[in-house]
C-alpha positions, 0 to 999 in steps of 0.5 A: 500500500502507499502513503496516501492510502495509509493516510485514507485509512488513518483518517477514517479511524483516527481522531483528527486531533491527533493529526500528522505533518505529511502523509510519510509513513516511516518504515525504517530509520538508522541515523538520520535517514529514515525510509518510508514504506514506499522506499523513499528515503528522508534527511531527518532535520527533526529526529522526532522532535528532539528526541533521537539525539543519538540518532535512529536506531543506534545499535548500542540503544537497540541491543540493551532494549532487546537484551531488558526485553529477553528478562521483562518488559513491565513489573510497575516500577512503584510495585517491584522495582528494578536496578535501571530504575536505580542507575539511572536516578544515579546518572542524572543526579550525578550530571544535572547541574548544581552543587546540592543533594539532588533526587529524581523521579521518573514517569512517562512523557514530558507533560507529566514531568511538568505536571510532577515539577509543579506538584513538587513545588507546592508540596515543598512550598504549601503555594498554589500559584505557578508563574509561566511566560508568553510563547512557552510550551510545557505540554498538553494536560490540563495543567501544562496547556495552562502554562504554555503561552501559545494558544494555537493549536495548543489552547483552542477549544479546551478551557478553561485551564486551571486557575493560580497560573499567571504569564508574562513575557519572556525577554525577546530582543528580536521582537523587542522586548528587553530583560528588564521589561519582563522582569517589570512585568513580574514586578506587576503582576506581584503588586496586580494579580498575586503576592508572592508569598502565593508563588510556588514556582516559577517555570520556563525554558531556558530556549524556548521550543514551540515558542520559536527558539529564543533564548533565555539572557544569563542576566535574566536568568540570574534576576529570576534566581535572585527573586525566587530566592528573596520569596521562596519560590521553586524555580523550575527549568524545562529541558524536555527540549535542550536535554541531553546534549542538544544545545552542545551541553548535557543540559541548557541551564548549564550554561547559566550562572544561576541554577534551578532548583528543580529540571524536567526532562524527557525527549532526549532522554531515552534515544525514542522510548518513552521515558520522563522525569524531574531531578533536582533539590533533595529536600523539594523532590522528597515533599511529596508523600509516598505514593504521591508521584508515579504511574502505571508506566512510570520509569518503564524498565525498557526505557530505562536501560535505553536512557542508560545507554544514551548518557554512555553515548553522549560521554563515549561519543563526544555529541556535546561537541559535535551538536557544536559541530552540527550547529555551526555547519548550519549556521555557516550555511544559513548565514549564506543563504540569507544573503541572498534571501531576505526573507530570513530575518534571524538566524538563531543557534545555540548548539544543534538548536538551530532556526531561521524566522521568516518575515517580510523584508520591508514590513518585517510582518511574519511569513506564516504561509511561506513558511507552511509551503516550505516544510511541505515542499521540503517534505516533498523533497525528500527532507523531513523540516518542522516549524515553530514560532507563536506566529508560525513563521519559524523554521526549526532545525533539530538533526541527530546529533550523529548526523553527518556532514554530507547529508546536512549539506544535501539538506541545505542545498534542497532548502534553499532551492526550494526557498527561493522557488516560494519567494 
C-alpha cells in the first residue's frame, strides 16, 4: 500500500486531533535517514522532535532494549522495582547541574514531568500559584496547556485551564522586548494579580521550543534566581527540549550562572522510548508523600536501560561537541543563504538548536504561509523540516546529533532551492 492510502485509512479511524505533518509513513530509520514504506528515503532535520539525539536506531540503544526485553518488559516500577530504575536516578543526579543533594523521579512523557515539577513545588512550598511566560510550551494536560503561552493549536477549544497560573513575557530582543521589561512585568503582576508569598514556582525554558527558539539572557536568568530566592519560590527549568546534549551541553541551564532548583526532562532522554522525569533539590523532590508521584508506566524498565545507554553515548561519543559541530555547519550555511534571501530575518543557534524566522523584508510582518509551503515542499523533497514560532513563521532545525556532514549539506542545498522557488 502507499502513503496516501495509509493516510485514507488513518483518517477514517483516527481522531483528527491527533493529526500528522505529511502523509510519510516511516518504515525504517538508522541515523538520520529514515525510509518510508514506499522506499523513499528522508534527511531527518527533526529526529522526532528532539528526541533521537543519538540518532535512529543506534545499535548500542537497540541491543540493551532487546537484551531488558529477553528478562521483562513491565513489573510497575512503584510495585517491584528494578536496578535501571536505580542507575539511572544515579546518572542524572550525578550530571544535572548544581552543587546540592539532588533526587529524581521518573514517569512517562514530558507533560507529566511538568505536571510532577509543579506538584513538587507546592508540596515543598504549601503555594498554589505557578508563574509561566508568553510563547512557552510545557505540554498538553490540563495543567501544562495552562502554562504554555501559545494558544494555537495548543489552547483552542479546551478551557478553561486551571486557575493560580499567571504569564508574562519572556525577554525577546528580536521582537523587542528587553530583560528588564519582563522582569517589570513580574514586578506587576506581584503588586496586580498575586503576592508572592502565593508563588510556588516559577517555570520556563531556558530556549524556548514551540515558542520559536529564543533564548533565555544569563542576566535574566540570574534576576529570576535572585527573586525566587528573596520569596521562596521553586524555580523550575524545562529541558524536555535542550536535554541531553542538544544545545552542545548535557543540559541548557548549564550554561547559566544561576541554577534551578528543580529540571524536567524527557525527549532526549531515552534515544525514542518513552521515558520522563524531574531531578533536582533533595529536600523539594522528597515533599511529596509516598505514593504521591508515579504511574502505571512510570520509569518503564525498557526505557530505562535505553536512557542508560544514551548518557554512555553522549560521554563515549563526544555529541556535546559535535551538536557544536552540527550547529555551526548550519549556521555557516544559513548565514549564506540569507544573503541572498531576505526573507530570513534571524538566524538563531545555540548548539544543534538551530532556526531561521521568516518575515517580510520591508514590513518585517511574519511569513506564516511561506513558511507552511516550505516544510511541505521540503517534505516533498525528500527532507523531513518542522516549524515553530507563536506566529508560525519559524523554521526549526533539530538533526541527530550523529548526523553527518554530507547529508546536512544535501539538506541545505534542497532548502534553499526550494526557498527561493516560494519567494
Amino acid at each position: 500500500m502507499t502513503n496516501s492510502e495509509w493516510q485514507n485509512r488513518k483518517e477514517k479511524v483516527v481522531a483528527k486531533g491527533m493529526a500528522n505533518l505529511a502523509p510519510i509513513y516511516a518504515a525504517k530509520a538508522e541515523n538520520a535517514l529514515i525510509t518510508d514504506i514506499e522506499g523513499n528515503q528522508y534527511i531527518d532535520f527533526a529526529a522526532g522532535i528532539a528526541v533521537n539525539n543519538t540518532g535512529h536506531s543506534h545499535p548500542r540503544i537497540v541491543a540493551a532494549v532487546k537484551d531488558q526485553l529477553d528478562n521483562f518488559s513491565h513489573t510497575c516500577s512503584m510495585v517491584t522495582p528494578y536496578t535501571s530504575f536505580v542507575e539511572l536516578a544515579e546518572k542524572v543526579v550525578e550530571i544535572a547541574p548544581g552543587d546540592f543533594d539532588k533526587k529524581a523521579a521518573f514517569v512517562t512523557t514530558g507533560a507529566e514531568a511538568v505536571e510532577n515539577a509543579v506538584k513538587f513545588a507546592r508540596a515543598h512550598t504549601g503555594r498554589s500559584g505557578v508563574i509561566a511566560f508568553k510563547g512557552g510550551f510545557h505540554g498538553r494536560t490540563n495543567m501544562c496547556m495552562g502554562l504554555t503561552g501559545k494558544v494555537a493549536p495548543y489552547k483552542i477549544g479546551f478551557g478553561p485551564f486551571p486557575g493560580d497560573i499567571f504569564h508574562v513575557p519572556y525577554p525577546n530582543a528580536y521582537h523587542g522586548i528587553s530583560e528588564e521589561q519582563s522582569l517589570s512585568a513580574l514586578n506587576d503582576l506581584f503588586a496586580c494579580d498575586i503576592e508572592p508569598s502565593r508563588v510556588a514556582a516559577i517555570i520556563f525554558e531556558p530556549i524556548q521550543g514551540e515558542g520559536g527558539f529564543y533564548q533565555a539572557p544569563n542576566s535574566w536568568v540570574s534576576a529570576i534566581r535572585e527573586l525566587c530566592d528573596k520569596h521562596g519560590i521553586v524555580m523550575i527549568c524545562d529541558e524536555i527540549q535542550t536535554g541531553f546534549a542538544r544545545t552542545g551541553k548535557v543540559f541548557a541551564c548549564e550554561y547559566y550562572d544561576a541554577k534551578p532548583d528543580l529540571i524536567t526532562m524527557a525527549k532526549g532522554i531515552a534515544g525514542g522510548f518513552p521515558l520522563s522525569g524531574v531531578v533536582g533539590k533533595a529536600d523539594i523532590m522528597d515533599s511529596a508523600t509516598p505514593g504521591g508521584i508515579g504511574g502505571t508506566y512510570a520509569g518503564s524498565p525498557l526505557a530505562c536501560r535505553a536512557a542508560l545507554e544514551v548518557i554512555g553515548i553522549i560521554k563515549d561519543e563526544n555529541l556535546c561537541e559535535k551538536a557544536q559541530h552540527v550547529g555551526l555547519q548550519f549556521k555557516e550555511s544559513l548565514l549564506e543563504m540569507q544573503k541572498t534571501i531576505p526573507q530570513i530575518g534571524d538566524i538563531r543557534q545555540v548548539g544543534a538548536m538551530i532556526a531561521i524566522e521568516l518575515n517580510d523584508p520591508e514590513t518585517k510582518q511574519p511569513l506564516a504561509d511561506l513558511t507552511k509551503q516550505l516544510v511541505l515542499k521540503c517534505h516533498h523533497q525528500g527532507v523531513i523540516l518542522l516549524s515553530c514560532g507563536v506566529k508560525g513563521n519559524v523554521i526549526r532545525f533539530l538533526p541527530p546529533l550523529t548526523i553527518e556532514p554530507e547529508l546536512i549539506t544535501k539538506g541545505l542545498e534542497i532548502i534553499t532551492k526550494e526557498l527561493q522557488s516560494l519567494i
